[in-house]
C-alpha positions as semicolon CSV with decimal commas, in nm:
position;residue;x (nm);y (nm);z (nm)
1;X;-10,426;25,155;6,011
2;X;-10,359;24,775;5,912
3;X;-10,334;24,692;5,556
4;X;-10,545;24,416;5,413
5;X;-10,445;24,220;5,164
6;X;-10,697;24,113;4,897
7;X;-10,649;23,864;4,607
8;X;-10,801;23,974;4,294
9;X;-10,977;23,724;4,152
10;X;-11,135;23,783;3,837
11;X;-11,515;23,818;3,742
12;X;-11,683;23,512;3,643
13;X;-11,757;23,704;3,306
14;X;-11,353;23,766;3,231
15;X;-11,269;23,400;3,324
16;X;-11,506;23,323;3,084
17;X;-11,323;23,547;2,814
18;X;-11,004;23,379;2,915
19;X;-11,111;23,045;2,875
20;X;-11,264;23,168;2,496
21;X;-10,857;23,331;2,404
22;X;-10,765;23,011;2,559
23;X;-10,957;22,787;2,338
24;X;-10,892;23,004;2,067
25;X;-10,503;22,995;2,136
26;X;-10,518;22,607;2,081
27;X;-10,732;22,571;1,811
28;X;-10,512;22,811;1,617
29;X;-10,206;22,640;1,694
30;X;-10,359;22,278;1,599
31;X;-10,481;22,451;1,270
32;X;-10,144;22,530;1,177
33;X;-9,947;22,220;1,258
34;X;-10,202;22,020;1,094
35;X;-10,150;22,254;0,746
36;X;-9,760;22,264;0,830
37;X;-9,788;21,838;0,794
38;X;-10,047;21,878;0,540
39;X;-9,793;22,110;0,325
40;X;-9,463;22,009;0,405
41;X;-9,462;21,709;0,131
42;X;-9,358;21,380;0,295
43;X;-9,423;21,283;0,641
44;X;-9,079;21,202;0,786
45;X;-9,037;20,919;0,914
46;X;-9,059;20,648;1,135
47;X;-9,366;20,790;1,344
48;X;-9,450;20,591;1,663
49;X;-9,766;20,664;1,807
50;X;-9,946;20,366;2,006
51;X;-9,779;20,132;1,782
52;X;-9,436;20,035;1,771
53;X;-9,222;19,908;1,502
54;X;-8,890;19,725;1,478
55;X;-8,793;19,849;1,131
56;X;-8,926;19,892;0,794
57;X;-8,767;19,700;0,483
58;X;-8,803;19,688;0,073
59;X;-8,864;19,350;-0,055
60;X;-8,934;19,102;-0,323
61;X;-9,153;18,797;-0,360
62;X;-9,090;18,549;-0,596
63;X;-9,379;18,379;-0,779
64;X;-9,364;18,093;-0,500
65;X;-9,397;18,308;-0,227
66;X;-9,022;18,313;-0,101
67;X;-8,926;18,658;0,051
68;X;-8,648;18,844;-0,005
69;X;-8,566;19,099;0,198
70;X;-8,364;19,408;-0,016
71;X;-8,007;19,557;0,103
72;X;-8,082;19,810;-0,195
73;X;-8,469;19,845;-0,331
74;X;-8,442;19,854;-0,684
75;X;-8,709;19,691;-0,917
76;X;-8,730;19,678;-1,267
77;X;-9,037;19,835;-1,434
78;X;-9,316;19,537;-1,423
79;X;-9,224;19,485;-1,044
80;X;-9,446;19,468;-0,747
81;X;-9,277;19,709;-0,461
82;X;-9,346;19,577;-0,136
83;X;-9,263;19,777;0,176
84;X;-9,332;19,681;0,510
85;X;-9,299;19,737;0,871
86;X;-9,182;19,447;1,076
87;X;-9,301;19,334;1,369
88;X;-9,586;19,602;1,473
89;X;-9,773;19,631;1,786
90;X;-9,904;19,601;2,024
91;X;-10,260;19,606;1,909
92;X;-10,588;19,601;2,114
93;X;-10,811;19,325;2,115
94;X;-11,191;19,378;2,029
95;X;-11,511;19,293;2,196
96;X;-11,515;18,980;1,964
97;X;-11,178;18,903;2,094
98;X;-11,023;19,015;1,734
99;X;-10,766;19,317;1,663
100;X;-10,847;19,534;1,369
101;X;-10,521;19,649;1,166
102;X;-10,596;19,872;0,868
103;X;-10,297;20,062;0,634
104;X;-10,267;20,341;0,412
105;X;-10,035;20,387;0,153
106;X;-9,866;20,677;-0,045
107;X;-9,604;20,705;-0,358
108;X;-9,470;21,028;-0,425
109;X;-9,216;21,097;-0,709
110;X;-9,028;21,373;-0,605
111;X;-9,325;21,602;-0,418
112;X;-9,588;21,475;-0,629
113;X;-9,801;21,201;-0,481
114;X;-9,826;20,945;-0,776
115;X;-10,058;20,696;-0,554
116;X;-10,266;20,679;-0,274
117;X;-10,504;20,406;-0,137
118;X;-10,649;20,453;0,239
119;X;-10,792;20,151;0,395
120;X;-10,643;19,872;0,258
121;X;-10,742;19,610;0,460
122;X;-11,095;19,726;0,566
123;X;-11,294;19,466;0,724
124;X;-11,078;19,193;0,604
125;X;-10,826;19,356;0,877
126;X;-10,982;19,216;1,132
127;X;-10,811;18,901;1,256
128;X;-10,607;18,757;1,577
129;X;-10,251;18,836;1,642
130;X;-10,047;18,617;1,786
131;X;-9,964;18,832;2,090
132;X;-10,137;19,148;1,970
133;X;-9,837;19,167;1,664
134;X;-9,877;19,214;1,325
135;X;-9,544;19,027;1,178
136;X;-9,540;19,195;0,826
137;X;-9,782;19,449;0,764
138;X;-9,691;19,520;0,375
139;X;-9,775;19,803;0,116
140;X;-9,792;19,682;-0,260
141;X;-9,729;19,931;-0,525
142;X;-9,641;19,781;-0,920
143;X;-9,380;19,953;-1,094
144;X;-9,568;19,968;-1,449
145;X;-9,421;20,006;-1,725
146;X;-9,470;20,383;-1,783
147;X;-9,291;20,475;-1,457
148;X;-8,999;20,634;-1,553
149;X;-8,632;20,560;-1,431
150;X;-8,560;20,719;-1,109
151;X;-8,632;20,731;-0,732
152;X;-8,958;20,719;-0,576
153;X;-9,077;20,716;-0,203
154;X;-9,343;20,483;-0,060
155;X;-9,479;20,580;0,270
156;X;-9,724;20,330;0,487
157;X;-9,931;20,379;0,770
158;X;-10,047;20,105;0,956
159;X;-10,379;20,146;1,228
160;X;-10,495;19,995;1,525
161;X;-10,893;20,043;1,466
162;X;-10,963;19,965;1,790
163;X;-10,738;20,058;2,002
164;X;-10,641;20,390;1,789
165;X;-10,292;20,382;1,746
166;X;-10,063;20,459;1,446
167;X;-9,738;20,328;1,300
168;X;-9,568;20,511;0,976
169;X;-9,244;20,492;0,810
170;X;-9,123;20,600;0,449
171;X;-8,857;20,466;0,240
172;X;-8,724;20,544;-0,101
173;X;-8,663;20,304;-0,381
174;X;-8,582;20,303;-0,720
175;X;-8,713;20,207;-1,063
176;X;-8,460;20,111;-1,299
């Protein structure tokens, strides 16, 4: 008698199922990296996702504008803190041939987030790039007076609206 050899395939109604524990599967493990980021404090950084970075820096602008860029970020209470990322791209263009960068910032001291503002730039983000790069995309925090001595960590994100990409990095400075 000859053997046949028959591949089980499963009922339409079990793939079904399958595709459901599937789903399920994924959704569950989304859920809980998105609550393991949401609880574990401060991103880490740098995060490159669509957008690249060279490097993130503490400085301090003078009341004529000069720059200076700081080897060791400590301000005095009364101080703006300005962290940026330098040099972040590349961003898409839009319809009306203009890119759309956006930021959010963060200050935590310690675990506690102290500050938070999400769409900085908003509308006024949309502009043209010289080669689809922002030079100096720049959080702002001021160091008032009733911040107490210590160390502090400022975390920025910066957006491509339009072409959906993300940039972050966090750095820690001090208020003397």
């Amino acid at each position: 008698m000859e053997k046949h050899h028959h591949l089980h395939h499963p009922h339409p109604r079990q793939r079904s199922w399958l595709k459901w524990i599937l789903a399920l599967l994924v959704l569950a493990a989304a859920i809980g990296i998105g609550l393991w980021i949401h609880c574990s404090g401060i991103p880490k950084g740098p995060l490159r996702l669509g957008l690249d970075f060279e490097k993130s820096v503490f400085a301090k602008v003078s009341d004529k504008g000069d720059v200076t860029i700081l080897e060791k970020a400590e301000y005095e209470r009364g101080e703006s803190v300005n962290f940026a990322l330098m040099k972040v791209g590349k961003f898409q263009k839009g319809a009306d041939g203009k890119h759309w960068v956006d930021m959010d910032m963060k200050v935590w001291d310690g675990n506690k987030m102290i500050f938070e503002k999400a769409g900085l730039l908003g509308e006024g983000g949309k502009v043209e790039l010289k080669d689809g790069f922002a030079e100096s995309p720049t959080g702002v925090f001021t160091a008032t007076a009733s911040l107490k001595p210590g160390d502090y960590t400022m975390g920025l994100w910066v957006y491509d609206k339009i072409g959906g990409g993300k940039a972050y990095d966090a750095g820690v400075f001090t208020v003397k």
